[in-house]
KEKE-3310 file (N, C-alpha, C; in steps of 0.2 Angstrom, whole numbers, plus 5000, padded with zeros to 4 digits):
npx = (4917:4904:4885:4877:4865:4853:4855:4866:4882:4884:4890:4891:4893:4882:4875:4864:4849:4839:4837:4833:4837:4837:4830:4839:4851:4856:4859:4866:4879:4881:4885:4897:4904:4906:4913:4924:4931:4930:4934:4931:4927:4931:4940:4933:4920:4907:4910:4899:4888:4884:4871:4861:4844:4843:4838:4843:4844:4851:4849:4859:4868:4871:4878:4881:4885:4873:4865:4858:4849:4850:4847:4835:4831:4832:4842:4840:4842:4837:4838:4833:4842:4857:4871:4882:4889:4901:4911:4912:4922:4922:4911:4906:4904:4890:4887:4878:4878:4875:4878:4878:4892:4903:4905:4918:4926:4938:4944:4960:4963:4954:4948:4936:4925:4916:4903:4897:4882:4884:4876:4868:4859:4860:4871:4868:4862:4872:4877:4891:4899:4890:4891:4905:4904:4896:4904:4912:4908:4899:4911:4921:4931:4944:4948:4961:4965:4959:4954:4950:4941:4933:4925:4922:4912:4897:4902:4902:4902:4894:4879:4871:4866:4850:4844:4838:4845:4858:4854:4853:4865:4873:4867:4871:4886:4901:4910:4902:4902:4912:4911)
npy = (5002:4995:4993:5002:5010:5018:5028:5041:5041:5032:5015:5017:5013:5010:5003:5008:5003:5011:5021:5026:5014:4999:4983:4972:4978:4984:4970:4965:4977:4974:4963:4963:4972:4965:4954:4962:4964:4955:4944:4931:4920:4914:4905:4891:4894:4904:4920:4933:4948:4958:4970:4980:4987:5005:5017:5028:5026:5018:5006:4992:4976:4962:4950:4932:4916:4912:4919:4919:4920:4935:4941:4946:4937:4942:4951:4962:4970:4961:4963:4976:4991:5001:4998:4986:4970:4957:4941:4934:4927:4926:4936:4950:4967:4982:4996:5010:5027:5046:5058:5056:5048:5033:5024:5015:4998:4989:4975:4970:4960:4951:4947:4952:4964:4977:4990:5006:5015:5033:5045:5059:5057:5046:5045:5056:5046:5040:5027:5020:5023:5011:5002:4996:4994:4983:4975:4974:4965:4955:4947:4950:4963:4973:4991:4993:4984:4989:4996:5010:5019:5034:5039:5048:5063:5072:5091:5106:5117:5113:5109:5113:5114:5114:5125:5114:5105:5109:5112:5099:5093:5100:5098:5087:5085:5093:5097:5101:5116:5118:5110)
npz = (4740:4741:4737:4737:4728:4729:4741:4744:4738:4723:4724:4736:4755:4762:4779:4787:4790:4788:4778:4761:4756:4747:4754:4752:4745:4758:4766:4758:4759:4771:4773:4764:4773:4785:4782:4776:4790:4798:4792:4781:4787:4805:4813:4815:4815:4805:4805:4814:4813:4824:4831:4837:4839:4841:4852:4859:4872:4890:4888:4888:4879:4885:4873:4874:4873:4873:4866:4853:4842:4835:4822:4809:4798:4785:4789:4801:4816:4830:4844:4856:4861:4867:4869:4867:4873:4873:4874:4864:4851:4839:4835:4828:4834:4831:4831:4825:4820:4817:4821:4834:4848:4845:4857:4861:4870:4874:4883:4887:4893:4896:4885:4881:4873:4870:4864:4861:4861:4861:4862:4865:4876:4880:4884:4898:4904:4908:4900:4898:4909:4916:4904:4908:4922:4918:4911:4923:4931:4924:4919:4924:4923:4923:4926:4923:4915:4903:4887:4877:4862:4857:4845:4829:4831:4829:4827:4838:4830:4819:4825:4837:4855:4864:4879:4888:4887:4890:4903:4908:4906:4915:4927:4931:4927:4932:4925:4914:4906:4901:4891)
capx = (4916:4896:4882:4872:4864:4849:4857:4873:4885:4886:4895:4893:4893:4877:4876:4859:4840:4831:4836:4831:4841:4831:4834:4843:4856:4860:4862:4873:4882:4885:4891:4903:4909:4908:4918:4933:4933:4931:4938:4923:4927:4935:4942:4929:4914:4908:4908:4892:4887:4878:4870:4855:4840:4845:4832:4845:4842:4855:4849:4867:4863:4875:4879:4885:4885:4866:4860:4860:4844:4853:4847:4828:4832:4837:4849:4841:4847:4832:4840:4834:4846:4861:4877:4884:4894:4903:4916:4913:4926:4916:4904:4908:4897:4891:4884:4877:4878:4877:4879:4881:4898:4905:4913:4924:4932:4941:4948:4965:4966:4948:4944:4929:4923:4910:4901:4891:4881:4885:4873:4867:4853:4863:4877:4868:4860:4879:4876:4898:4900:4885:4893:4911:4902:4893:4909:4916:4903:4898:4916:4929:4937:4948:4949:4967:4966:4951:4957:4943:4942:4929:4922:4918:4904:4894:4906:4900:4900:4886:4877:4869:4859:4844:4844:4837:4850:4864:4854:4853:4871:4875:4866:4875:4892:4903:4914:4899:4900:4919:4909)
capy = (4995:4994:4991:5006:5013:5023:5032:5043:5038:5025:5010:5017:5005:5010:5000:5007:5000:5019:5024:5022:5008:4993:4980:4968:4980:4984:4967:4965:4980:4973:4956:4967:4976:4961:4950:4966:4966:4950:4940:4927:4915:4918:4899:4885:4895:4910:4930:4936:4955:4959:4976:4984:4991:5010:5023:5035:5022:5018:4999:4988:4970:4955:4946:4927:4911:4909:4925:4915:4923:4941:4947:4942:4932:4948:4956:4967:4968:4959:4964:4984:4993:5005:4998:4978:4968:4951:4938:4929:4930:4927:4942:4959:4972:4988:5002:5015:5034:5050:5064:5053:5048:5029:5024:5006:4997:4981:4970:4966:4952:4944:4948:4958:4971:4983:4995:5010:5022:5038:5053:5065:5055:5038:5049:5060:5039:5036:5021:5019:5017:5008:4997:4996:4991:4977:4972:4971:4961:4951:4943:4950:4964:4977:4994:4993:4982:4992:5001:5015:5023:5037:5039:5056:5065:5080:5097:5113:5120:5110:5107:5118:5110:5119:5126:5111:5098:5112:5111:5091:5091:5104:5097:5081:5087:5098:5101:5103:5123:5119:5105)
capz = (4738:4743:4733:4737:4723:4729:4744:4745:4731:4717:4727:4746:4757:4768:4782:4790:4787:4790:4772:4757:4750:4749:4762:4749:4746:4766:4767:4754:4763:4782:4773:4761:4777:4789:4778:4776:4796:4799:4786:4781:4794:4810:4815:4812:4815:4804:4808:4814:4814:4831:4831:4840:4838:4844:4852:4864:4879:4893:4887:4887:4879:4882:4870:4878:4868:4873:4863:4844:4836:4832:4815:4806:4791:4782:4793:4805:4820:4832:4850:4858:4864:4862:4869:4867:4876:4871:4873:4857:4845:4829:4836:4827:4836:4828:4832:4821:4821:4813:4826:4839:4846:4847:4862:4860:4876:4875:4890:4885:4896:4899:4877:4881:4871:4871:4861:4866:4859:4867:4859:4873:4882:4882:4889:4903:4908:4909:4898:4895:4915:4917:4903:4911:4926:4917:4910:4928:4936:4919:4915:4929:4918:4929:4922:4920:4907:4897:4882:4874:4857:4855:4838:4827:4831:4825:4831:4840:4823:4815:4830:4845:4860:4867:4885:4893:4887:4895:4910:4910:4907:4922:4934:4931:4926:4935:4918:4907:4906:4896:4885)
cpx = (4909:4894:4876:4870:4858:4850:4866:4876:4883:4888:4896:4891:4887:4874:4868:4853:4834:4832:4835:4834:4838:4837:4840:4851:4861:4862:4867:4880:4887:4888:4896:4909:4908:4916:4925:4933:4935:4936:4932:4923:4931:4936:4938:4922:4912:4907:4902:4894:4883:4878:4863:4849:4839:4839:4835:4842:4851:4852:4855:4863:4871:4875:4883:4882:4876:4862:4860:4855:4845:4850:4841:4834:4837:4842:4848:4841:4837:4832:4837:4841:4851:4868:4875:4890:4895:4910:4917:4918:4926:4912:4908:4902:4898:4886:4884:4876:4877:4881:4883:4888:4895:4909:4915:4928:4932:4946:4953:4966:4961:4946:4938:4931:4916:4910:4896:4891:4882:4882:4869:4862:4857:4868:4876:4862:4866:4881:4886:4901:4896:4889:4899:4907:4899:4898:4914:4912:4903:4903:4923:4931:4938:4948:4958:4970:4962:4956:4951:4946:4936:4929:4922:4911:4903:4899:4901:4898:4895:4883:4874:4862:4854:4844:4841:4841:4856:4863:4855:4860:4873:4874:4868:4884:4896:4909:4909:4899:4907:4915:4905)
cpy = (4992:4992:4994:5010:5019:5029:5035:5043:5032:5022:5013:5012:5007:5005:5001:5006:5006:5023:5020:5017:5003:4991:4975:4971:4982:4979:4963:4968:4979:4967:4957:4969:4971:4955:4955:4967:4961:4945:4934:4921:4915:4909:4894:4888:4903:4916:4929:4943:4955:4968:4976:4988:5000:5014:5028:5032:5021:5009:4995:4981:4967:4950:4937:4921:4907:4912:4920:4919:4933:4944:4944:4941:4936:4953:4960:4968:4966:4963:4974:4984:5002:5004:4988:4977:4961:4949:4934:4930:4931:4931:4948:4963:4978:4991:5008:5022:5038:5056:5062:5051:5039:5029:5014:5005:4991:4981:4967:4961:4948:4943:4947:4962:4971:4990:4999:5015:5027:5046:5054:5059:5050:5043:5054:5051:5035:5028:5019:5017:5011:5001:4993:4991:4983:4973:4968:4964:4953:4945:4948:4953:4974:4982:4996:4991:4983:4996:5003:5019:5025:5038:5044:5055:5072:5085:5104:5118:5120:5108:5112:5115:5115:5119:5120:5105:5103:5111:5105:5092:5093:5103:5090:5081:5092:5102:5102:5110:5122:5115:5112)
cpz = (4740:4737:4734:4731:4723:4736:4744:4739:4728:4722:4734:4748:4765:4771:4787:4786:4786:4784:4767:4751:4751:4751:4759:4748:4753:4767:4764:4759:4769:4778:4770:4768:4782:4787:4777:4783:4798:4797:4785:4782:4800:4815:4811:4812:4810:4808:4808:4817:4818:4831:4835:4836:4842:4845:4859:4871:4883:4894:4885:4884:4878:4878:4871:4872:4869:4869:4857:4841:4838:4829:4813:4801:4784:4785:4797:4810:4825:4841:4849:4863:4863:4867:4868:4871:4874:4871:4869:4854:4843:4830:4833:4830:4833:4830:4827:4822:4813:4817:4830:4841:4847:4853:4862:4865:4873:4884:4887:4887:4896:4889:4878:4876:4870:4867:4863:4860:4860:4864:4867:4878:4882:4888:4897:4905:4909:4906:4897:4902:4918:4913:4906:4918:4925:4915:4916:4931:4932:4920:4919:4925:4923:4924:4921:4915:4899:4893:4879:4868:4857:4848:4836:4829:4828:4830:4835:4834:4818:4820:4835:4849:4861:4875:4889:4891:4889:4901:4914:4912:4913:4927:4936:4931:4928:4929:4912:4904:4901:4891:4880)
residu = (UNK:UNK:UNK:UNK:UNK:UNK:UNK:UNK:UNK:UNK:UNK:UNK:UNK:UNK:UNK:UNK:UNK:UNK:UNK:UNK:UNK:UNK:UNK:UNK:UNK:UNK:UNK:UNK:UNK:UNK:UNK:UNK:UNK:UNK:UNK:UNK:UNK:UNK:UNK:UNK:UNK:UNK:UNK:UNK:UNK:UNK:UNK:UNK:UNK:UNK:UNK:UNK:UNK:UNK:UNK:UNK:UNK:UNK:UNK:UNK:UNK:UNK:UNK:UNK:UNK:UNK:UNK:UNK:UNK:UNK:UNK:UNK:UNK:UNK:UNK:UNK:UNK:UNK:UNK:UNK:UNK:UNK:UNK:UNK:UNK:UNK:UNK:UNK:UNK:UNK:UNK:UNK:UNK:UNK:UNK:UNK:UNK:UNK:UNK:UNK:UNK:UNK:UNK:UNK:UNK:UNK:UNK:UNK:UNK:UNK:UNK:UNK:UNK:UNK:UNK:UNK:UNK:UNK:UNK:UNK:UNK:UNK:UNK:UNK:UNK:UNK:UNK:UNK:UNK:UNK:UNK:UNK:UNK:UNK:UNK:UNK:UNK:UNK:UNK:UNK:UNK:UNK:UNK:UNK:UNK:UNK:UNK:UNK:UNK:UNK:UNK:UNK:UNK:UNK:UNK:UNK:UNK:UNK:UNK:UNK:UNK:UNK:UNK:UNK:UNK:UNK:UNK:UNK:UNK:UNK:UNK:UNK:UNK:UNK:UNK:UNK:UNK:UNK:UNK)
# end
């Protein structure tokens, strides 16, 4: 149901700005897929898309009702980073991959949620406890009430690291030799 026409398929719904679909049709695309997640109002205020600018950092950005300038004028995302945190309820937050995985926690009690990036480098700067931590601190959220969903990522099969991203892990991980 996109409105991709020069990346991937006829009608995908390409959602990042680093291919080559012009910007008019990405932004088509995030409001296509904000409006089927959100619905295209969410009470009395509308949905907004909150995403990052990603470069494999263990940089977390809160999102709190002081952040307002989000996205330039065409939609792309102003904030660095590679995990989000927010208790707005009109905020969708996104994070983008290809390899990478997502990790998604909510606070069932406080309605928190958090997005992280989690490809190798965010992952051995532990940006996911880092964000949990912020979640505790920020907005009081217990990890008994966290619920997490991981995302696809690239497999063992189409993928193979190089000896010094086995080492990073192993000198950090005491189960990286099963990874």
């Amino acid at each position: 149901g996109g409105a991709t026409t020069d990346f991937g398929y006829l009608g995908d719904l390409n959602l990042g700005w680093n291919v080559n679909d012009p910007a008019e049709t990405v932004a088509a695309n995030r409001r296509r897929f904000l409006e089927a997640v959100a619905g295209p109002q969410f009470g009395s205020k509308p949905a907004q898309l909150a995403a990052v600018r990603q470069f494999h950092s263990p940089l977390i950005r809160v999102v709190g009702p002081d952040v307002t300038n989000l996205a330039t004028p065409e939609g792309r995302p102003i904030l660095r980073g590679d995990g989000l945190i927010t208790n707005r309820p009109n905020l969708t937050l996104a994070i983008l991959t290809a390899d990478c995985v997502t990790v998604l926690v909510a606070d069932t009690r406080r309605r928190v949620v958090a997005a992280f990036h989690a490809g190798w480098r965010p992952t051995l700067a532990r940006i996911v406890e880092r964000g949990i931590g912020t979640m505790r601190l920020q907005f009081g959220s217990q990890p008994k009430d966290l619920i997490a969903a991981i995302g696809p990522g690239i497999g063992a099969c189409c993928y193979s690291v190089g000896e010094e991203v086995r080492f990073e892990f192993e000198s950090q991980f005491a189960y990286a030799p099963s990874l």
